[in-house]
C-alpha positions in Angstrom: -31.9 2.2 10.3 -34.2 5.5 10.1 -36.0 7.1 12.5 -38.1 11.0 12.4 -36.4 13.3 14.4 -37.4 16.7 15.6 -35.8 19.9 17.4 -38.1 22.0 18.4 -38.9 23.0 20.9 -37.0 20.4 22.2 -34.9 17.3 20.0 -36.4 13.9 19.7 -35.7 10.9 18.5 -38.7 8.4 16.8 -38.7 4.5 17.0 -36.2 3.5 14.5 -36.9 1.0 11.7 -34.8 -0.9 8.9 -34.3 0.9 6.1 -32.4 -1.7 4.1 -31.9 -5.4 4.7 -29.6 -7.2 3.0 -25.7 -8.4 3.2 -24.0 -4.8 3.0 -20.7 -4.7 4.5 -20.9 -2.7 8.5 -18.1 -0.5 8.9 -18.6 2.7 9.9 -17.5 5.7 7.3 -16.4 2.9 5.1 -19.8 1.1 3.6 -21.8 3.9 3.1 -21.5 7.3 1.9 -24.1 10.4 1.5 -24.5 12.7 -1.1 -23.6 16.5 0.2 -27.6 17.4 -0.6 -28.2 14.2 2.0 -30.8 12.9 -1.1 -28.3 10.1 -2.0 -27.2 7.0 -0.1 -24.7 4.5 -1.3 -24.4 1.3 0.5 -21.7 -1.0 -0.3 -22.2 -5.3 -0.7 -20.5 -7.5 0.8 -19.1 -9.4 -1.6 -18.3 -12.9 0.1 -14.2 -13.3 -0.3 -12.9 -16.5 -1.3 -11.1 -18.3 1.5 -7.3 -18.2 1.9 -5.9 -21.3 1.2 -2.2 -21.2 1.2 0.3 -18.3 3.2 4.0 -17.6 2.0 6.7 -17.1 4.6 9.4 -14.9 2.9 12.9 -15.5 5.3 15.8 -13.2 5.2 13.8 -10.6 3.3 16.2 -8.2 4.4 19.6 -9.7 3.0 17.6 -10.0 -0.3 16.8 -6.0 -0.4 20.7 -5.6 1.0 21.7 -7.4 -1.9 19.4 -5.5 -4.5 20.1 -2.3 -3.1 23.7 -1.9 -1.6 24.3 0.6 0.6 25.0 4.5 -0.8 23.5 3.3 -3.9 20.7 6.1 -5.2 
């Protein structure tokens, strides 16, 4: 979204409109970025990820790093 804004003598905001449509991910400080002269915006797709499908359950992880690393080992 953009909008004209000015500050004197007092600040105002204009009616916003879109600036960009499309699918660009929306997370704030994360999608975007501006370059310091403010003449540069960067907007970020968002790229569809491919579903999960399958989930490992790792049991006893800790007896496994015990046994990798014993105790006062460096």
């Amino acid at each position: 979204m953009a909008a004209e804004v000015t500050t004197q003598p007092q600040f105002k905001a204009g009616t916003p409109w879109i600036l960009f449509e499309g699918p660009y991910l929306n997370v704030a400080g994360v999608s975007y970025d501006l370059a310091p002269d403010g003449r540069f915006l960067l907007l970020e797709e968002n790229y569809k990820q491919p579903t999960t499908t399958q989930l490992q359950v790792i049991l006893n992880w800790s007896e496994e790093v015990k046994r990798r690393v014993p105790v006062g080992s460096k």
